[in-house]
C-alpha positions in Angstrom: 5.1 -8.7 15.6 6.8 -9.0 12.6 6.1 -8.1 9.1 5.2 -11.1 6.6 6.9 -11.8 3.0 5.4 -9.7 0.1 4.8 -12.7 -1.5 2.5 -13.3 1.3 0.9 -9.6 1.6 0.1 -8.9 -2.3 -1.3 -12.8 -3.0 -4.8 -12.6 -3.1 -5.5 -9.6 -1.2 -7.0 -6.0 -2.1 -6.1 -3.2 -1.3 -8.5 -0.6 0.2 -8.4 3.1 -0.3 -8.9 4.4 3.1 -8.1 8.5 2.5 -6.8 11.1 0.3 -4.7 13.8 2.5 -2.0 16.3 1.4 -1.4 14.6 -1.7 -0.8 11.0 -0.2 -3.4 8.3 -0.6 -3.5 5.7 1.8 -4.6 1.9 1.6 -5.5 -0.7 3.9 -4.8 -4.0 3.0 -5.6 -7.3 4.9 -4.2 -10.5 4.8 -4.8 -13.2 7.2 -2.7 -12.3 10.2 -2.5 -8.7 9.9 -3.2 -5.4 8.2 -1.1 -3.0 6.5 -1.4 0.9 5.1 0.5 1.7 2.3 1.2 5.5 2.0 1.3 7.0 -2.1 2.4 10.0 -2.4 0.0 10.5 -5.5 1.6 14.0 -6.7 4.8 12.3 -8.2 4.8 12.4 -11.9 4.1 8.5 -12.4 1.2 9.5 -10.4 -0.3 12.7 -13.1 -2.2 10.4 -15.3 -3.5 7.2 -13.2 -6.5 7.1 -11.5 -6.7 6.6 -8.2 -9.7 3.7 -7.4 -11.2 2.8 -4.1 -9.6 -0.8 -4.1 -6.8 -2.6 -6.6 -5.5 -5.7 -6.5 -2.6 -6.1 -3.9 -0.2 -6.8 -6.4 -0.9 -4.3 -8.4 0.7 -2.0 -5.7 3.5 -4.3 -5.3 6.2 -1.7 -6.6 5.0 1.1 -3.7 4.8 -2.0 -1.2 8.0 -2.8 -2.0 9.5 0.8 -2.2 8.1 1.5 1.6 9.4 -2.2 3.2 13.1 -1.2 1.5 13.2 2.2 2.8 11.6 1.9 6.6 10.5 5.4 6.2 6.6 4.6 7.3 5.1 4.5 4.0 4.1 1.2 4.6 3.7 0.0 8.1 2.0 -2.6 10.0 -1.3 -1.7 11.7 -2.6 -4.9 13.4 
């Protein structure tokens, strides 16, 4: 399967916290065809004084989605 645009991903979708572990948060997010997790590592400095909800907009995490697509590390992957 492959991945769709980010265009596609971030409009009009949420995304979900799922879980807090080692200092990375994790969020689902669901578009029509598929679902993603997005991987934060939430102890950078950007990170020290936002708060972490249980769901933003998609787009609002469109820098991090963006990050993990450009560097294929697994920060964001493809679930489903």
């Amino acid at each position: 399967m492959n991945m769709e645009n980010i265009k596609t991903i971030v409009n009009g979708t949420d995304a979900t916290l799922s879980h807090v572990c080692n200092g990375k948060a994790c969020f689902k997010i669901m578009t029509a065809d598929h679902i993603y997790q997005l991987e934060i590592n939430i102890m950078d400095a950007e990170w020290k004084d936002i708060y972490i909800y249980p769901t933003y907009k998609a787009i609002t995490l469109m820098r991090w989605i963006r990050k993990g697509i450009e560097a294929n590390n697994d920060s964001f992957i493809m679930l489903k």
